[in-house]
TORZA-722732 format. One record per residue (C-alpha): residue number from 1; x, y, z; residue in one letter. Coordinates in nm, 4 decimals. Layout:
BEGIN
   seq          x          y          z   type
   NUM          X          Y          Z      A
...
! end
This chain:
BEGIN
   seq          x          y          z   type
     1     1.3099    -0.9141    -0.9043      X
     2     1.3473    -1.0813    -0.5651      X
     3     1.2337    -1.4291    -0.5647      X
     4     1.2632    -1.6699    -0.2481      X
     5     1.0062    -1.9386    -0.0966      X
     6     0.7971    -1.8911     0.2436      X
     7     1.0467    -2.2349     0.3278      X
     8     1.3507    -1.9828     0.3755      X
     9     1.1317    -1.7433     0.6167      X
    10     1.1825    -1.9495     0.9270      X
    11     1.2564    -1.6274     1.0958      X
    12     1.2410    -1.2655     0.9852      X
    13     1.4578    -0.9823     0.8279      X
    14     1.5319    -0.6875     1.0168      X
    15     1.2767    -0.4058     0.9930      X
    16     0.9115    -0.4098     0.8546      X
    17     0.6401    -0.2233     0.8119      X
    18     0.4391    -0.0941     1.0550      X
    19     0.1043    -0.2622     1.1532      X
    20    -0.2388    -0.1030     1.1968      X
    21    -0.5024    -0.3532     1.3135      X
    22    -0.8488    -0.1957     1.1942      X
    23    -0.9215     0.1303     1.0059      X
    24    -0.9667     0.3289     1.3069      X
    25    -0.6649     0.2215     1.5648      X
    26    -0.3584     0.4588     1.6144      X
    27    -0.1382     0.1814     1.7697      X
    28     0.1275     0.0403     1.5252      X
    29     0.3138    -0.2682     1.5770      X
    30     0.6427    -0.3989     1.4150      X
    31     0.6210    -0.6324     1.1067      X
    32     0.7470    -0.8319     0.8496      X
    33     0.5845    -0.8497     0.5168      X
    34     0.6079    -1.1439     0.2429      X
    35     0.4458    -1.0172    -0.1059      X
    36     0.3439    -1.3116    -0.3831      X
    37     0.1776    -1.1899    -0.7511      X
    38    -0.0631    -1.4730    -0.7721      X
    39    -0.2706    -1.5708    -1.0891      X
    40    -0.6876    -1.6863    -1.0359      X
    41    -0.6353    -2.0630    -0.9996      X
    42    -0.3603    -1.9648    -0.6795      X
    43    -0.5988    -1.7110    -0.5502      X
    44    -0.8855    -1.9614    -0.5022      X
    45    -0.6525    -2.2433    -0.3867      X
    46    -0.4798    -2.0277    -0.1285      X
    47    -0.7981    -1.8468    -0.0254      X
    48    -0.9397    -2.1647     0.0348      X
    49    -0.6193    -2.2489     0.2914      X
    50    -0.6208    -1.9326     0.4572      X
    51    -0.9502    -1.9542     0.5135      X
    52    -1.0148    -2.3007     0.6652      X
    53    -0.7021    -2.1948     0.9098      X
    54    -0.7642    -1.8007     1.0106      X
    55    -1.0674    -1.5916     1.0927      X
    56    -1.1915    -1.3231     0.8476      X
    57    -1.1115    -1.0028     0.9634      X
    58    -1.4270    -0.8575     1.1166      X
    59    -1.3261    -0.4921     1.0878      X
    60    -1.4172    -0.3977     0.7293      X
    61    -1.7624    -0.6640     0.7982      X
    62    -1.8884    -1.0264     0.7997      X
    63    -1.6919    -1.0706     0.4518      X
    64    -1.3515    -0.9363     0.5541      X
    65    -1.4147    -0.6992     0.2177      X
    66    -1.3158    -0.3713     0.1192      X
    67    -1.2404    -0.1261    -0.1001      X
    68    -0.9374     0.0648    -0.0379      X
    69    -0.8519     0.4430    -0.2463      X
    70    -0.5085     0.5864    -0.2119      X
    71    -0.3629     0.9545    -0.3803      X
    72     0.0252     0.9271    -0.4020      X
    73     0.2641     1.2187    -0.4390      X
    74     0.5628     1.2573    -0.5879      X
    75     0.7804     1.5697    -0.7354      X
    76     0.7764     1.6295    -1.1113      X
    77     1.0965     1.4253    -1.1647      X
    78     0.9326     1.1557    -0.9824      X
    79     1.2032     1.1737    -0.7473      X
    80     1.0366     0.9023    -0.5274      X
    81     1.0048     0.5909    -0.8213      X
    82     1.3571     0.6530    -0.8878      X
    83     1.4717     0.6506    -0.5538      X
    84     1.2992     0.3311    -0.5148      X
    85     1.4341     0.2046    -0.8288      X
    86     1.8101     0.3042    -0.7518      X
    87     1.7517     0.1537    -0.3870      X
    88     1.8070     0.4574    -0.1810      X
    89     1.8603     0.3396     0.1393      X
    90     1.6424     0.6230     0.2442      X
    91     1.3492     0.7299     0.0972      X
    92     0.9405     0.8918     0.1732      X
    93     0.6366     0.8973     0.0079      X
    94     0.3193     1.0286     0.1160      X
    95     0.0489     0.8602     0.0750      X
    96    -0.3379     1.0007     0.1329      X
    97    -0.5596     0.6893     0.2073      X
    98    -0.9656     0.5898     0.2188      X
    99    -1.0350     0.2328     0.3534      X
   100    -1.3977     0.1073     0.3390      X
   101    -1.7369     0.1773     0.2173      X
   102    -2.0448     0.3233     0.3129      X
   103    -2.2605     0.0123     0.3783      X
   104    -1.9620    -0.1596     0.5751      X
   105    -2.0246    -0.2176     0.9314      X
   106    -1.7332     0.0106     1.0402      X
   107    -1.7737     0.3563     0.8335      X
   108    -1.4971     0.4498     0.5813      X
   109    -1.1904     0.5908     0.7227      X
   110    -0.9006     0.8510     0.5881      X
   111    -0.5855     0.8700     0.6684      X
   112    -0.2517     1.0662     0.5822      X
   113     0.0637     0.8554     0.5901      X
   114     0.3949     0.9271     0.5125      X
   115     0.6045     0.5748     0.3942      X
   116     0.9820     0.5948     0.4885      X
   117     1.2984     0.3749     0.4444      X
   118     1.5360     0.4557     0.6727      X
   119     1.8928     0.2411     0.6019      X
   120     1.6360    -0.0013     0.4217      X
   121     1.4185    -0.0160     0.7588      X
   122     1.0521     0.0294     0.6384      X
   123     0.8380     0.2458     0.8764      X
   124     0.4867     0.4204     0.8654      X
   125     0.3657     0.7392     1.0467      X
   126    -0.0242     0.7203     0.9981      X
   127    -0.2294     1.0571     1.0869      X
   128    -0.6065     0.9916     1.1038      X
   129    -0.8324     1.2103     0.9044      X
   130    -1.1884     1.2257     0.8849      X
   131    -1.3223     1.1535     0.4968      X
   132    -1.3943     1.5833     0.4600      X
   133    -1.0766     1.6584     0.5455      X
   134    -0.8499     1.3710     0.3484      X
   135    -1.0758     1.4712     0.0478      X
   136    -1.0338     1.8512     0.0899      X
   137    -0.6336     1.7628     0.1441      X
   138    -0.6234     1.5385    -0.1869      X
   139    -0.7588     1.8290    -0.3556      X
   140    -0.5219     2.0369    -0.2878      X
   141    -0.6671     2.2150     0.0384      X
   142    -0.3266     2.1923     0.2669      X
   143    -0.5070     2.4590     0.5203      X
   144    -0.6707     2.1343     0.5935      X
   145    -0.3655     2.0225     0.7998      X
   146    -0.2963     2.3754     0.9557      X
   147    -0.6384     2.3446     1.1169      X
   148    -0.6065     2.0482     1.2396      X
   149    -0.2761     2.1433     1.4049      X
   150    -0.3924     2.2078     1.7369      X
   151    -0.6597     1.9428     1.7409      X
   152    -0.4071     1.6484     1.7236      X
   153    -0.0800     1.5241     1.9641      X
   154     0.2737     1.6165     1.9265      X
   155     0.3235     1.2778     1.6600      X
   156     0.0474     1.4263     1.4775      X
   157     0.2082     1.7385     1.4691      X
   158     0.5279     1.5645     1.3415      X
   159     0.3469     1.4295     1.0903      X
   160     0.1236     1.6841     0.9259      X
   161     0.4823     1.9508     0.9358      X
   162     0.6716     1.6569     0.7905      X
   163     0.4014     1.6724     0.5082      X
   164     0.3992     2.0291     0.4798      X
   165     0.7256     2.0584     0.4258      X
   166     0.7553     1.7396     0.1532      X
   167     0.4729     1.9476    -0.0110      X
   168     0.6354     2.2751     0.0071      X
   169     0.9423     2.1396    -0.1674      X
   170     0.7493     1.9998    -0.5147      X
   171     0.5589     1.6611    -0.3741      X
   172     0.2214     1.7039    -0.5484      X
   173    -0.0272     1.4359    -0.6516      X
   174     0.1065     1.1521    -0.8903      X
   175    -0.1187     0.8499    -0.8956      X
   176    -0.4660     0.7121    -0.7372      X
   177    -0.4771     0.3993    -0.7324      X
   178    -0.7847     0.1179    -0.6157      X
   179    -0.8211    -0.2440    -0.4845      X
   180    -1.0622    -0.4503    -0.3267      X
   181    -0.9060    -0.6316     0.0203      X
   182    -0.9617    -0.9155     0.1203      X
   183    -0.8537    -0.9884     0.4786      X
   184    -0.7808    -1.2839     0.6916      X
   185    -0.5979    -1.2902     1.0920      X
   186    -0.5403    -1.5252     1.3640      X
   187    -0.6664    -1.4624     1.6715      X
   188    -0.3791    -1.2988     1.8473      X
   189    -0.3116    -1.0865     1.5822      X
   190     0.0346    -1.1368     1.4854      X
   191    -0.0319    -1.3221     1.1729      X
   192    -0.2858    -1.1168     0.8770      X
   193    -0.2694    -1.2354     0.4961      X
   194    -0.4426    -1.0105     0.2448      X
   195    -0.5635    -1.0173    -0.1161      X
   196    -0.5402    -0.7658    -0.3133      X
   197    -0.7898    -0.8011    -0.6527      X
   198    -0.8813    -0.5629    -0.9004      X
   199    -0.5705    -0.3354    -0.8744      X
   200    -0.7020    -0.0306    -1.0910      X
   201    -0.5136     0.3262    -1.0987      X
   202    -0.5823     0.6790    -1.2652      X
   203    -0.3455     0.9724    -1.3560      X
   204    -0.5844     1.2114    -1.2821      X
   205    -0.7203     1.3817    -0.9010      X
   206    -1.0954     1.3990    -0.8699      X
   207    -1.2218     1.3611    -0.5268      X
   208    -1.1504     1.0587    -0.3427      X
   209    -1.5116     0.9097    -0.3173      X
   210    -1.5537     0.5580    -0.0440      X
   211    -1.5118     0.2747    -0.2726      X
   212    -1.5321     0.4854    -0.6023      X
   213    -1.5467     0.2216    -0.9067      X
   214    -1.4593     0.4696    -1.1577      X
   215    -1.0759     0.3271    -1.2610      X
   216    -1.0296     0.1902    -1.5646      X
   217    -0.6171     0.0979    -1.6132      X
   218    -0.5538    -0.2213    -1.4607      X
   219    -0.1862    -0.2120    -1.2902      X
   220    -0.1821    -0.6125    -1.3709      X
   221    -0.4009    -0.8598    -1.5401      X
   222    -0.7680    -0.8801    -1.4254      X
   223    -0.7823    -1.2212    -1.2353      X
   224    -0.4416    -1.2104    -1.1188      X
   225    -0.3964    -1.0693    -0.7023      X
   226    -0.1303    -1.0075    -0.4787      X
   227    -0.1235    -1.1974    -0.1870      X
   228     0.0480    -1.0038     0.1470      X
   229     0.1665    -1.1964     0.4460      X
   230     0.2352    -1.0199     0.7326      X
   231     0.3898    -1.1296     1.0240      X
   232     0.4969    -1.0135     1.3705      X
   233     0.7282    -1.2842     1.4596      X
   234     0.8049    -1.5668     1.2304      X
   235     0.5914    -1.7159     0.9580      X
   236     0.3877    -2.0433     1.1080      X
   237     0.5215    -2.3843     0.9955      X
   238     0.2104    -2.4822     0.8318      X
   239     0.2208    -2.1618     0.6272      X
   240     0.6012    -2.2289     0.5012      X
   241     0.5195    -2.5813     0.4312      X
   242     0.2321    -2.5250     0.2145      X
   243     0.4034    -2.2786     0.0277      X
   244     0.6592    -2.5499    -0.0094      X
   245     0.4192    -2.7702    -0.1728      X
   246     0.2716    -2.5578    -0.4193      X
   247     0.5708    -2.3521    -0.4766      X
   248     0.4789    -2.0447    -0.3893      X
   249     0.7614    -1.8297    -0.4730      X
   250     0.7740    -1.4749    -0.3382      X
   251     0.7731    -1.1923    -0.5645      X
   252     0.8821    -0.8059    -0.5071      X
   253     0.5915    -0.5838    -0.6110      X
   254     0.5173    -0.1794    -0.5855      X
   255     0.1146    -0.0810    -0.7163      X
   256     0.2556     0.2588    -0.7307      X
   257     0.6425     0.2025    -0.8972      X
   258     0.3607    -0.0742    -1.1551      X
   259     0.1155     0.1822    -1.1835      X
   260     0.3719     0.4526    -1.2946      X
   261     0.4911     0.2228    -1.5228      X
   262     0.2006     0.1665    -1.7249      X
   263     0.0111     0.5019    -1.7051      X
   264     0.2018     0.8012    -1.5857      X
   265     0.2777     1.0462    -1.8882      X
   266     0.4985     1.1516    -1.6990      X
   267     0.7454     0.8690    -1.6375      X
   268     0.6452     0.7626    -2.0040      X
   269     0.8104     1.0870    -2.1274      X
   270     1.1145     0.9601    -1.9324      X
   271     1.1552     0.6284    -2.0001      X
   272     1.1357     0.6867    -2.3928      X
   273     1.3592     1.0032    -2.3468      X
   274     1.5979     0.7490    -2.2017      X
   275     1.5361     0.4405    -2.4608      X
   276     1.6242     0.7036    -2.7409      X
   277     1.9431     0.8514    -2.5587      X
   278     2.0437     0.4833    -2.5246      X
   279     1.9645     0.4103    -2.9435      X
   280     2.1775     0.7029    -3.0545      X
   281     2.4711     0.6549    -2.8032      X
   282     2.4686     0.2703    -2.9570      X
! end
């Protein structure tokens, strides 16, 4: 576990992940991200700072709420937890993504992403879908992305082969997992801090419905969030200093590697496979 204060963050790391400012935008920016598991008491205290210094972000509506679904894939090994685990300098994921809900001011939105470490360099290629097709795809329906082929540019096209071919070679649907966001950004946009509540997942695939309630396996403790901070550029002063003060101390955290964890059958299986090899060879 990686633990380090927003005090040593004057400036940022290498890399990032790559920033998408609202549901709907296709431009990505370069970005740091800081990751703190926060428990209720933190989550109103720091929600209280954010929000007397930043503006709620207006895309999801007047609340800065919303629900957001994601499908994961991984092979039947789970080739992609224990890459992360190991620290593979390079690794992908693919990721199938709703954001938003139906009475939200800005309609829900899908999109298909694949998540890549290159040499420990985080980067994103995002491939809008409409909510019919990114449901059809997380049943199953990979046609889906054939027809929409011609319809898209040549980094779409990158994308949806890069996909095909991930899926072609055993990456099939491991985990959906569920959050409610709650968003906060300055106005020039190079500063957005999140919280995520109510981090739910499910083993099983059922249609990926807008802001579906219907997960019941918490990933961590009801009450407890995890608070992002992302940054293009380095952190503000005031932001390092408070987390000075109350000791915030950052924390490395993965819903999915969490989720797995708790409630895949499949990693289960593995994990006490392992614990028992490990019993006899002691």
């Amino acid at each position: 576990m990686t633990r380090a204060t927003l005090r040593d963050l004057q400036s940022p790391p290498p890399g990032g992940a790559i920033f998408t400012p609202s549901f709907q935008s296709t431009v990505s920016l370069s970005r740091t991200e800081y990751k703190f598991w926060i428990d209720a008491e933190q989550y109103c205290q720091w929600k209280d700072e954010i929000s007397q210094r930043l503006a709620v972000d207006q895309n999801p509506g007047n609340s800065g709420d919303y629900p957001i679904l994601s499908q994961y894939y991984d092979t039947a090994e789970r080739d992609c937890y224990w890459e992360k685990q190991r620290g593979f300098q390079s690794r992908r994921k693919i990721r199938l993504r709703i954001y938003g809900s139906e009475t939200a001011k800005i309609p829900p939105a899908g999109f298909l992403e694949v998540k890549h470490k290159l040499q420990g360099l985080g980067v994103k290629r995002r491939l809008p879908m409409s909510i019919e097709a990114a449901q059809n795809f997380g049943l199953g329906d990979d046609d889906v992305l054939r027809g929409m082929y011609d319809q898209v540019g040549r980094s779409g096209r990158i994308i949806i082969d890069e996909v095909l071919g991930m899926r072609a070679a055993g990456h099939n649907p491991s985990m959906q997992i569920r959050y409610d966001r709650n968003a906060f950004s300055s106005p020039d946009g190079k500063l957005r801090i999140t919280f995520d509540n109510l981090l739910r997942c499910r083993p099983e695939f059922p249609k990926l419905l807008p802001d579906d309630q219907d997960f019941s396996k918490f990933i961590i403790a009801e009450g407890e969030s995890i608070m992002e901070v992302k940054s293009i550029g380095a952190v503000p002063y005031w932001l390092r200093q408070r987390a000075g003060e109350t000791g915030l101390s950052r924390r490395s955290f993965s819903k999915y590697c969490t989720s797995l964890e708790k409630h895949d059958p499949v990693l289960g299986s593995q994990l006490r496979q392992a614990r028992q090899r490990q019993e006899s060879a002691a």
